[in-house]
N, C-alpha and C positions, 0 to 999 in steps of 0.2 A: 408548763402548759402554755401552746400557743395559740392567742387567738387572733384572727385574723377577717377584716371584713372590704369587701371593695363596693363600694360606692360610686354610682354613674357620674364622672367627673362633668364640673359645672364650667360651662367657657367664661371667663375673664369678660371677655366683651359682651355677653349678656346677662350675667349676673346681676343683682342689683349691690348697690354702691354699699360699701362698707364704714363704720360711722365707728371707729376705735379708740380706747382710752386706755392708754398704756401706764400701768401702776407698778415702777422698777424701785426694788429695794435698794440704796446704796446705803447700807450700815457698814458700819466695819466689819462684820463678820462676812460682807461680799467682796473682802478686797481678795487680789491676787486672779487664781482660775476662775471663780468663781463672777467677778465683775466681767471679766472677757468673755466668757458663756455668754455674759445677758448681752456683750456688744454683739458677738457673733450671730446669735439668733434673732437679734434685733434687723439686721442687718439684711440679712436672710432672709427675715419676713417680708420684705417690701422687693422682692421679686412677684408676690402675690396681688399684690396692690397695682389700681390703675386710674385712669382718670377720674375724679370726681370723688374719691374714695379721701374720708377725713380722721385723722389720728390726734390725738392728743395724749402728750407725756405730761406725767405727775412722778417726778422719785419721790421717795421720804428715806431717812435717816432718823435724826429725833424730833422732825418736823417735816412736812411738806415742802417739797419743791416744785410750784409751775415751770416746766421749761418750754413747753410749747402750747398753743392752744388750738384746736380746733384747722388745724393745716389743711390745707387742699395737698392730696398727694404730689400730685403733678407739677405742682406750681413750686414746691417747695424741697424737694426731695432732698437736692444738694445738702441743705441748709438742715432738713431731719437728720441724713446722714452726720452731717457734724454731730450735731446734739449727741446722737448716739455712742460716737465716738469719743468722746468726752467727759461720759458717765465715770465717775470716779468714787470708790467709800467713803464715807463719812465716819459718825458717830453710832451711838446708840439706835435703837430698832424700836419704830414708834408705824405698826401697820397700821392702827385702825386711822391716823390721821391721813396716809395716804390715801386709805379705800374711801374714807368721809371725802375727802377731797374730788377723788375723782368720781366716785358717786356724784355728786353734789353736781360737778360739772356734764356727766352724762347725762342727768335728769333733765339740766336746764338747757343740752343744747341735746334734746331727745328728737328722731325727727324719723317719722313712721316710715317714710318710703325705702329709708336702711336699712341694714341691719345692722343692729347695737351690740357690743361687746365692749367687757372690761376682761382687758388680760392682764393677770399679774406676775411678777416675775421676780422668783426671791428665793431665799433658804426655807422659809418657814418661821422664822424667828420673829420674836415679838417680847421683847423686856424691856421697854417703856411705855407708857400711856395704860391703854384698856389693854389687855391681853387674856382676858376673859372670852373665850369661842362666842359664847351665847351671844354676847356685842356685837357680834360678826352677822347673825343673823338676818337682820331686817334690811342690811346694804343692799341686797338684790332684789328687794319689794318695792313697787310705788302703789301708793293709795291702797297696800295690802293685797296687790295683786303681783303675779307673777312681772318682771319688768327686764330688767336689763341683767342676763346672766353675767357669771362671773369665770372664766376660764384662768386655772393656774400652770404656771409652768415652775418646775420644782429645779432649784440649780443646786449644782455641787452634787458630793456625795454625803452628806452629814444635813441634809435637810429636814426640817421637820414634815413626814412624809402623814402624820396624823392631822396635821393643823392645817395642810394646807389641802387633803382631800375632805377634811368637815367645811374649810370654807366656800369649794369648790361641790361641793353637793346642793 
């Protein structure tokens, strides 16, 4: 079954500015296709992006990694690019400390005239730390309201396709 929808596309130049927190898994089980996926779409994505527009990368493995914070698209692009291209596996699979992380970071640099997004980009895998869904819960609340959604993009073929549409709902 195909579903299909078209939406009145939005012009770039007056859109409002986009306020991104990019949450990239590099565990070991992202090495090989599966880490070039995430550079490739990374990559990709910032054809989309335009002046003013602010990202920030968090990987995790078995701990978080800041690698950039809060970037002016424009000013820095070259410099995302690198980062991007750079992304390499690690260890072990510790998600909820990524999404703590950049939760944490999107809340404190929340800023109404955006739009706020956390995308996360991974297998699905989670075999260190909390890996308990229900934990997953409350990352996309603030003060128990509706706050900054969470969008996943699912890599590989062998990704957990359960865990990462419960965390994406």
């Amino acid at each position: 079954v195909l579903f299909q929808m078209n939406a009145e596309l939005v012009d770039c130049d007056t859109r409002r500015n986009w306020n991104i927190f990019l949450c990239v898994d590099v565990s070991g089980s992202m090495a090989g296709n599966n880490i070039e996926y995430v550079r490739q779409s990374l990559d990709q994505m910032l054809v989309h992006f335009k002046e003013g527009d602010r990202i920030t990368l968090v990987t995790f493995d078995s701990n978080y990694h800041d690698i950039f914070l809060n970037y002016e698209f424009s000013a820095n692009e070259a410099e995302i690019r690198e980062h991007f291209a750079d992304l390499r596996p690690g260890s072990s699979t510790n998600m909820i400390a990524g999404l703590n992380r950049v939760y944490e970071l999107a809340q404190n640099n929340f800023d109404e005239d955006m739009l706020q997004r956390v995308i996360l980009f991974g297998d699905g895998n989670a075999n260190v730390g909390e890996t308990d869904l229900d934990r997953f819960n409350d990352l996309t609340r603030m003060n128990g309201q509706e706050g900054i959604y969470l969008s996943g993009v699912g890599v590989g073929t062998h990704y957990d396709w359960d865990r990462m549409d419960q965390l994406t709902d």
